[in-house]
C-alpha positions in Angstrom: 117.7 90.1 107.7 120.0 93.1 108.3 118.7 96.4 110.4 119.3 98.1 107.3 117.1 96.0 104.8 113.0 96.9 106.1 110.6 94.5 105.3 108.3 97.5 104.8 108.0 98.8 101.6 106.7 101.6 102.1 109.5 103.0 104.3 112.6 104.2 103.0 114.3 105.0 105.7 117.7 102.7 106.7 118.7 103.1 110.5 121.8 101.3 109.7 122.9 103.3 106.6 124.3 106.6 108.3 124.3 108.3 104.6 120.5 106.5 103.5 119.3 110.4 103.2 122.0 111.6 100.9 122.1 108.2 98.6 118.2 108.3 98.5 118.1 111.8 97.2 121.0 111.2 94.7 119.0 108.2 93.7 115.7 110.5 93.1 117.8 113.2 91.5 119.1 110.9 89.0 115.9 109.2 88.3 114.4 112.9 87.7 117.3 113.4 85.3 116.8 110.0 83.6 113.3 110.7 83.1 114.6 113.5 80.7 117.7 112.1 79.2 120.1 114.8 80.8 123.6 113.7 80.1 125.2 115.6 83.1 123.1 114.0 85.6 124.4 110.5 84.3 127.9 111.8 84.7 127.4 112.8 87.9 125.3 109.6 89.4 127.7 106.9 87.3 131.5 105.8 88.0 133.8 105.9 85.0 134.6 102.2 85.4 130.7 100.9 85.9 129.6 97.9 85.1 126.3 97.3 84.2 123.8 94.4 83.4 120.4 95.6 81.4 117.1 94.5 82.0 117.7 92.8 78.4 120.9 91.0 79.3 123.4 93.4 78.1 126.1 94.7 79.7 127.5 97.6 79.4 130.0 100.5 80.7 129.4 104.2 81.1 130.8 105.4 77.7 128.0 103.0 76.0 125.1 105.0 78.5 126.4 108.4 77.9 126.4 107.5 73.7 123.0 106.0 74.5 121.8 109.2 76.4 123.4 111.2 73.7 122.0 109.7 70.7 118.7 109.8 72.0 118.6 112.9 73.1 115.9 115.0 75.4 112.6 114.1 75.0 110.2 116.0 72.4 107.3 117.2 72.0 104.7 114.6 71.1 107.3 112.1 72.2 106.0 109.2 74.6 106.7 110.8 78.5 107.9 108.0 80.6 109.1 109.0 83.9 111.2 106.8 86.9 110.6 106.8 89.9 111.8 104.4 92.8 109.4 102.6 95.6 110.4 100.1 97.7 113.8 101.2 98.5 116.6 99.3 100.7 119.8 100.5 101.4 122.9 98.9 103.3 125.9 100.6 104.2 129.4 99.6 104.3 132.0 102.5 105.2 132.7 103.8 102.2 130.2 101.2 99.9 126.6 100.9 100.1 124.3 98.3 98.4 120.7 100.2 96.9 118.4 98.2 95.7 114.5 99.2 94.7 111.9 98.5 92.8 111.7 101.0 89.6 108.6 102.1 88.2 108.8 103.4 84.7 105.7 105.0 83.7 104.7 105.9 79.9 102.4 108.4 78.8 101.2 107.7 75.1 99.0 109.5 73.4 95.7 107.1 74.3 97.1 105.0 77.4 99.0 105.3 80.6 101.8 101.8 80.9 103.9 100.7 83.8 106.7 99.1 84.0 108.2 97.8 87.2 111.9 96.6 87.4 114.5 95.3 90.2 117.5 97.3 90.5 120.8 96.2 92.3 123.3 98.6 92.4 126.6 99.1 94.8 128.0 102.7 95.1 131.4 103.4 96.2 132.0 107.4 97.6 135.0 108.2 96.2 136.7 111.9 97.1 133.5 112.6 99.1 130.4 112.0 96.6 128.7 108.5 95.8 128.9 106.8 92.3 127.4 103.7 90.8 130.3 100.9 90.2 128.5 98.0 89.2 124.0 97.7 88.5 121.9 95.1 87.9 118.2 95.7 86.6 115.8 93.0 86.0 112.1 93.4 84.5 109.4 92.3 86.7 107.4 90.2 84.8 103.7 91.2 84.0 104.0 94.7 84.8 103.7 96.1 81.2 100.2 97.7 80.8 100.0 98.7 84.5 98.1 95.3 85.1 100.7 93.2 87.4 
């Protein structure tokens, strides 16, 4: 296994990825964002040729996200409240590319009931001009998670 890849999930710190610090708070910043449905910060965190794979098997670019965002708009209120976060988080640097893959944790707030949903996300960032963007993701639904019972 490399340096960069702990075994320990509750670390997220990546000796071997010289920018893990600045990649792990772009990764929170966008999940933050996410959690609201903000347009700019999905600019910002995806490249303008991404490609990626959905938890549901579709694939998709970042014009098809940003009319995604777009159409759905901020959240309002009364609306179900799900917020992102990441846990388990890896990262492995290569130059100018890294590989960051975590677990996500998407939890809903409904009117009677808390749910959880855990996922596996893949994705490779390339810094281009001096700030790191998404090229490619992969996200894949951990089974049993819905509910908050794994």
């Amino acid at each position: 296994m490399p340096s960069a890849a702990r075994p320990d999930s509750a670390r997220t710190e990546n000796a071997a990825a010289p920018d893990s610090a600045e990649l792990i708070k772009l990764l929170r910043d966008f999940l933050a964002g996410a959690s609201r449905n903000d347009v700019a910060m999905h600019d910002r965190f995806w490249a303008d040729d991404l490609i990626y794979t959905s938890s549901n098997g579709r694939r998709i670019g970042k014009a098809d996200i940003r009319k995604d965002v777009r159409e759905e708009g901020p959240p309002k209120p009364g609306d179900d409240e799900t917020v992102f976060t990441a846990e388990d988080i890896r990262i492995q640097q290569y130059e100018s590319t890294a590989i960051l893959a975590f677990r996500l944790v998407g939890t809903t707030r409904k009117k009677d009931k808390t749910e959880v949903t855990n996922y596996l996300n893949t994705g490779t960032l390339l810094k281009r001009n001096g700030r790191w963007q998404a090229v490619s993701w992969q996200a894949t639904k951990m089974p049993g998670t819905d509910g908050g019972a794994p």
